[in-house]
C-alpha positions in Angstrom: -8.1 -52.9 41.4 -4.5 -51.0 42.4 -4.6 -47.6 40.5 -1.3 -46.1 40.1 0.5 -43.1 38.4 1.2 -43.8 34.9 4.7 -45.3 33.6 6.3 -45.2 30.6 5.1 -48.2 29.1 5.5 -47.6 25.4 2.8 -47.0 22.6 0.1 -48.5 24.7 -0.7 -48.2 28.1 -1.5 -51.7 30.1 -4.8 -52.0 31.0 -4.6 -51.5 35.4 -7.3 -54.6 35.2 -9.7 -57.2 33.0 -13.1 -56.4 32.2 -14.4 -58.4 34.7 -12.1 -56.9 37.6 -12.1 -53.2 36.2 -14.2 -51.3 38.9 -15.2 -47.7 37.9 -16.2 -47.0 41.9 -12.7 -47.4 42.7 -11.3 -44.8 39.4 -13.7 -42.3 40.7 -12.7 -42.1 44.1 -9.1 -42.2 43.6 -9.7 -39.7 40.7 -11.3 -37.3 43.4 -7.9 -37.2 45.6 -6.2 -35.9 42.5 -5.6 -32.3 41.4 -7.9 -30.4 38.8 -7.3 -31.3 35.3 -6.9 -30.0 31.8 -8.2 -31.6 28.5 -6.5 -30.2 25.5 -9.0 -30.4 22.1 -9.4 -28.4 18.6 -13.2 -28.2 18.9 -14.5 -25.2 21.6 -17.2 -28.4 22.8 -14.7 -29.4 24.7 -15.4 -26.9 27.7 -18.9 -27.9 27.9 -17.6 -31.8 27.7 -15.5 -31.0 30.7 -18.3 -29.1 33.0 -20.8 -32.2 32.2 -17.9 -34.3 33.7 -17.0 -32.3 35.9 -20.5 -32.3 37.3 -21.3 -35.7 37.0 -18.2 -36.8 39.2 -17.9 -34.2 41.7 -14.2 -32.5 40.9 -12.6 -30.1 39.0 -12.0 -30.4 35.1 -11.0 -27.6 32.4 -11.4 -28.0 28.6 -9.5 -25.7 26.7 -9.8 -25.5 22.8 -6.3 -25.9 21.5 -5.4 -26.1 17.9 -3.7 -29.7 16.5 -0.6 -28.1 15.9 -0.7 -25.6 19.0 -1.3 -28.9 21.3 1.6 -30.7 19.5 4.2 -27.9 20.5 2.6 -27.2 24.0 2.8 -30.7 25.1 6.9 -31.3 24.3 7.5 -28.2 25.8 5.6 -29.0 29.1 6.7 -32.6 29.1 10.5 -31.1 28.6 10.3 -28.7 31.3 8.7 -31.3 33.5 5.5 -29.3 33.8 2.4 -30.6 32.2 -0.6 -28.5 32.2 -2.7 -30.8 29.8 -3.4 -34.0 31.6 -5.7 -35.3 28.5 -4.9 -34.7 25.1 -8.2 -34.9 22.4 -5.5 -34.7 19.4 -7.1 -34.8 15.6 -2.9 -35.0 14.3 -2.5 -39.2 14.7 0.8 -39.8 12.3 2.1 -36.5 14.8 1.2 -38.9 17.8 2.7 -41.7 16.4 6.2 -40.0 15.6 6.7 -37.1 18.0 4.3 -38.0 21.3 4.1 -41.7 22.4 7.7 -43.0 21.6 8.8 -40.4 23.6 6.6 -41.1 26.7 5.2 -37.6 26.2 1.5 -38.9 25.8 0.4 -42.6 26.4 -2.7 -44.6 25.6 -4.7 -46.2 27.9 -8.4 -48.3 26.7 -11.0 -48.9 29.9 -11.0 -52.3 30.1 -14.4 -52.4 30.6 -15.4 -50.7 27.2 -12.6 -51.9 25.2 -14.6 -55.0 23.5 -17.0 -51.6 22.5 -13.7 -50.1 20.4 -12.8 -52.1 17.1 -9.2 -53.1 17.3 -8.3 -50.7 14.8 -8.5 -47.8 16.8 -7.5 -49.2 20.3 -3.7 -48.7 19.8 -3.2 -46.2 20.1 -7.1 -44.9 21.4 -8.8 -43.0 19.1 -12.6 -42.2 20.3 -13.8 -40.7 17.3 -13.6 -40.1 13.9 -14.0 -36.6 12.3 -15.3 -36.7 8.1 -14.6 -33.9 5.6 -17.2 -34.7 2.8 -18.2 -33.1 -0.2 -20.7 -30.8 -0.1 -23.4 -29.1 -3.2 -25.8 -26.5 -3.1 -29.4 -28.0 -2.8 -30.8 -24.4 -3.6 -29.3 -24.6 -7.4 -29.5 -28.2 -7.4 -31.6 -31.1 -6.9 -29.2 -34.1 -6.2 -25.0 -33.9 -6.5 -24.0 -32.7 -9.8 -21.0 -34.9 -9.7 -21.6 -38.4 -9.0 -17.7 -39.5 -9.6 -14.7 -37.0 -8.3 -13.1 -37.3 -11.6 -15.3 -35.1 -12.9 -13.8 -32.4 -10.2 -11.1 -32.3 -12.8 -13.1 -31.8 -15.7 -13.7 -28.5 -17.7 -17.1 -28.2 -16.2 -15.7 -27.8 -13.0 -12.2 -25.6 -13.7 -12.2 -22.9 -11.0 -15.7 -24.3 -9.2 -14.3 -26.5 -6.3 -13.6 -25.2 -3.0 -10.9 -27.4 -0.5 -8.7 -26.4 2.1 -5.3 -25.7 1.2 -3.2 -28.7 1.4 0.0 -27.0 3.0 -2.0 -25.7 5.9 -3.5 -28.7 7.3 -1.6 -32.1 7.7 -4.4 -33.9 7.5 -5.0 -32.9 4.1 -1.8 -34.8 2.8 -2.3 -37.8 4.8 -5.6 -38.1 2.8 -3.2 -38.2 -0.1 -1.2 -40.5 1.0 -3.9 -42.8 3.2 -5.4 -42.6 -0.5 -2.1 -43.5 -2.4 -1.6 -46.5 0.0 -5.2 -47.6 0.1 -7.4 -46.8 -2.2 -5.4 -46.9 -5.5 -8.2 -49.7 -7.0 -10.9 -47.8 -6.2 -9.6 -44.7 -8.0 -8.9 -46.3 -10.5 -12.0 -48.1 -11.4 -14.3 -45.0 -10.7 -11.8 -43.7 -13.9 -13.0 -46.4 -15.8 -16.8 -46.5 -14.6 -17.1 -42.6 -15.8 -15.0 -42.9 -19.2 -15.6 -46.5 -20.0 -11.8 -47.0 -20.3 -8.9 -47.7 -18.1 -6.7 -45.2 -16.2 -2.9 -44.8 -18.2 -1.3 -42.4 -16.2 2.3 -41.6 -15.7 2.0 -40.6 -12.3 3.1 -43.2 -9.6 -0.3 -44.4 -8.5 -4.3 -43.7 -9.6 -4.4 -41.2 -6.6 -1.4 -38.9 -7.4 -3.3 -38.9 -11.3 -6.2 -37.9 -9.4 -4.9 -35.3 -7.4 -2.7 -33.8 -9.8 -6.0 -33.3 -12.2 -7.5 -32.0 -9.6 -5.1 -29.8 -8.7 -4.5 -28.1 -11.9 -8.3 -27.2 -12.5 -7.7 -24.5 -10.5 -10.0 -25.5 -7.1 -10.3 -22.6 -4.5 -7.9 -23.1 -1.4 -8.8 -21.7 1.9 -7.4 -21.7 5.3 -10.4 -22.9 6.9 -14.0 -24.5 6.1 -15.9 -21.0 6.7 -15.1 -19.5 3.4 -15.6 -23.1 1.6 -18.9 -24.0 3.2 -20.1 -19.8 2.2 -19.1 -20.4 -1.7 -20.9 -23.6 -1.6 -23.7 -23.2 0.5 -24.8 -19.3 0.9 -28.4 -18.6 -0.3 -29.1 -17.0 -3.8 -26.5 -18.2 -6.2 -26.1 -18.7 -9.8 -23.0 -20.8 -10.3 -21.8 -21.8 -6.6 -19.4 -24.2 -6.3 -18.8 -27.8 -5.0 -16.6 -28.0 -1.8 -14.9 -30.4 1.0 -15.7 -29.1 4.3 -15.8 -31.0 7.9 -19.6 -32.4 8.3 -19.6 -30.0 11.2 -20.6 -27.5 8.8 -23.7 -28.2 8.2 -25.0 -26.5 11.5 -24.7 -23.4 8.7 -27.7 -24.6 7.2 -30.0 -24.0 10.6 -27.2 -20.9 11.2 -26.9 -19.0 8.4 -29.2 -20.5 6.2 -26.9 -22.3 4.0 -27.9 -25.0 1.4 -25.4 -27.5 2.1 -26.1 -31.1 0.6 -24.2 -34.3 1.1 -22.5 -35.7 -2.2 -23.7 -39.2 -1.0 -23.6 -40.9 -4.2 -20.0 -39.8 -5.2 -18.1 -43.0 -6.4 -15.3 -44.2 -4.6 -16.2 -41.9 -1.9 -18.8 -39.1 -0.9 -15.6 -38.0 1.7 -12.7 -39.5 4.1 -12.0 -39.4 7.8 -9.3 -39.0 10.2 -9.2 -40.1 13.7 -9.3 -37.8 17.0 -7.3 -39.5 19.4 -7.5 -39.6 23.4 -4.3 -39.8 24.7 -3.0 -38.8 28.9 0.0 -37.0 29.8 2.5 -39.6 31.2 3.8 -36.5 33.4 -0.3 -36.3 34.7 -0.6 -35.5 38.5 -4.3 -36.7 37.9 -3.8 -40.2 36.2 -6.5 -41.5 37.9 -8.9 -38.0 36.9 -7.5 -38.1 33.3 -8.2 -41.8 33.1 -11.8 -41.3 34.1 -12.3 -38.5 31.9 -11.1 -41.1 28.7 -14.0 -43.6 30.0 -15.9 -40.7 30.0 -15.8 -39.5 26.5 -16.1 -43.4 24.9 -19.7 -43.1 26.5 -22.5 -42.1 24.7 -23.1 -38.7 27.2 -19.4 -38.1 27.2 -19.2 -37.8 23.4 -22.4 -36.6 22.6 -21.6 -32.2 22.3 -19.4 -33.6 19.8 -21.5 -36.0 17.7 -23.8 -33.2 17.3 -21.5 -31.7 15.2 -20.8 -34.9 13.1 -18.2 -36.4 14.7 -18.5 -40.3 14.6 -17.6 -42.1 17.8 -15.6 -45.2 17.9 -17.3 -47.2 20.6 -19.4 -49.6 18.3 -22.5 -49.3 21.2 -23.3 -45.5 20.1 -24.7 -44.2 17.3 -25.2 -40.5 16.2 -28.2 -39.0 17.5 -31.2 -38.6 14.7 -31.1 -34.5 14.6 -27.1 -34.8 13.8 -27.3 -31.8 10.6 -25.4 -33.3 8.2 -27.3 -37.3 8.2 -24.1 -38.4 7.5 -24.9 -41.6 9.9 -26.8 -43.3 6.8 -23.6 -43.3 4.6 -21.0 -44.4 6.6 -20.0 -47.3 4.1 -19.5 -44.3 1.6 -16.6 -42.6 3.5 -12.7 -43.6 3.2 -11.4 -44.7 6.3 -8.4 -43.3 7.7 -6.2 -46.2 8.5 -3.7 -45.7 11.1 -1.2 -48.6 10.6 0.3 -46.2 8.0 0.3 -43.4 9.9 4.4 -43.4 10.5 4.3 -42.8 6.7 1.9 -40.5 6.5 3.9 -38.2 8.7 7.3 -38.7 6.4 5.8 -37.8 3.2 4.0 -34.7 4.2 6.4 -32.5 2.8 6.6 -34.7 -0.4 2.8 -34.1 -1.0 2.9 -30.6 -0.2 5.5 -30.7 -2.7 3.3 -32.8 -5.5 0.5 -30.1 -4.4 2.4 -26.9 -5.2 3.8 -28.3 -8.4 0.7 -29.5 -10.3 -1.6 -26.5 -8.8 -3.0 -24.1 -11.4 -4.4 -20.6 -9.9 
């Protein structure tokens, strides 16, 4: 197998070799020539990640925790100034990826042939190795199951003032929801509509999920800037009235933290919560392809991934499950999460500001 620097080759990197030829031997020893590198991530478990690896190979990583939108302006300026100090990029922003970073040869994507059969086709181009759930989350201290089984009753009196969410103009992910939701999952909106009130959705909003969210928007939800505050209101010991909230899965370590009394809202019709995909993506402008390449076929293995699925997050390799002490048990309800689907991601990314917009206009403090 020839291993080479990388070249612009467009959204998705060849494959250096077939399954059967690929020889990992040969990626490790030319990866051990190469400089140190960098990996680039939003969760702090990356710098563990990259000691394991580091360890297990014999050379030099670094993780550094690096906010989505921080690693999105960090790696056009290094790529413009021709001096890249991220050689791997673990990046939770795909419609940024797929507008800004890989037509421009900034970032490419590369699959190890030998674990791509592992990887459903849906998240090879480009590579995404795992996928991160915000899910709706009760108080099992005040309650003994959900007290919403469908999220039209969010919008309901009962509820004005009582749900918790991050603020949808802070986080892009947020909006693409909206608009992965608007796209997608229009039927399913609308028949949980007519499951809870027996009668069909007549809205004059342009789809079941912009009647949704606007509904949901004007019964006056609590916005943070992060999950913290949300997963406190909903899951902090002693309450009377606490509220219902959307937080990452991660959270649930509060329970064993802080003792918190966070429950899954498994039952919730259409869905108990949604995902979006971290993607793995190398530098083009790597000194280390060889190193960033073997830290890629790394994390797609169970011990690569692992700090992170300990937190929730839901590798894509088909051959690894979450380990049985994962906090939230989201593992049994997988079926009952929406799917982020990145063959609309361009669009995603274009309508940002225009559900921002839809946000701001139908929100009621």
């Amino acid at each position: 197998m020839t291993l080479t620097r990388l070249a612009p080759l467009g959204l998705l990197l060849a494959s250096t070799a077939s399954a059967q030829s690929f020889d990992l031997d040969a990626l490790v020893a030319a990866a051990k020539t190469e400089p140190p590198i960098t990996i680039y991530d939003s969760t702090g478990k990356i710098v563990d990640m990259a000691e394991a690896f580091s360890a297990k190979y014999g050379l030099k990583a670094t993780g550094q925790k690096v906010s989505a939108n921080s690693q999105l302006e960090m790696l056009i300026r290094e790529a413009q100034a021709g001096n890249v100090q991220g050689d791997v990029a673990l990046l939770t922003d795909t419609p940024a990826a797929l507008a800004q970073l890989l037509p421009t040869d900034i970032l490419q994507s590369w699959v190890p042939p030998d674990l791509e059969a592992d990887i459903p086709e849906a998240y090879r181009s480009p590579l995404a190795i795992s996928t991160n759930a915000n899910v709706w989350v009760y108080n099992t201290e005040k309650y003994s199951e959900c007290p919403v089984s469908n999220i039209w009753q969010l919008t309901e009196a009962d509820w004005r003032g009582k749900v918790a969410l991050i603020d949808p103009l802070t986080k892009g992910s947020y909006t693409d929801w909206f608009n992965q939701m608007a796209t997608h999952g229009n039927d399913k909106i609308a028949a949980a509509y007519q499951t809870l009130y027996g009668k069909p959705l007549e809205t004059d909003q342009a789809s079941a999920a912009a009647a949704w969210l606007a509904a949901l928007a004007a019964n006056a939800p609590l916005m943070s800037d992060g999950d913290d505050r949300i997963s406190e209101a909903v899951g902090a010991a002693g309450q009377a009235d606490p509220f219902i909230g959307l937080v990452s899965s991660a959270k649930f370590r509060d329970n064993a933290d802080k003792g918190y009394k966070l429950g899954l809202c498994s039952g919730l019709n259409p869905w108990m919560g949604w995902t979006y995909t971290k993607l793995g993506l190398i530098a083009t402008g790597t000194d280390s392809p060889n190193a960033a390449r073997l830290f890629i076929h790394y994390v797609l293995t169970e011990e690569g991934i692992l700090p992170q699925m300990l937190d929730g997050k839901i590798p894509t390799s088909s051959k690894i499950t979450l380990p049985a002490d994962e906090p939230s048990g989201i593992s049994a309800h997988l079926d009952k999460l929406f799917a982020y689907d990145a063959s609309t991601g361009l669009d995603d990314w274009e309508t940002r500001q225009d559900w921002q917009d839809f946000w701001q206009l139908n929100h009621s403090r």
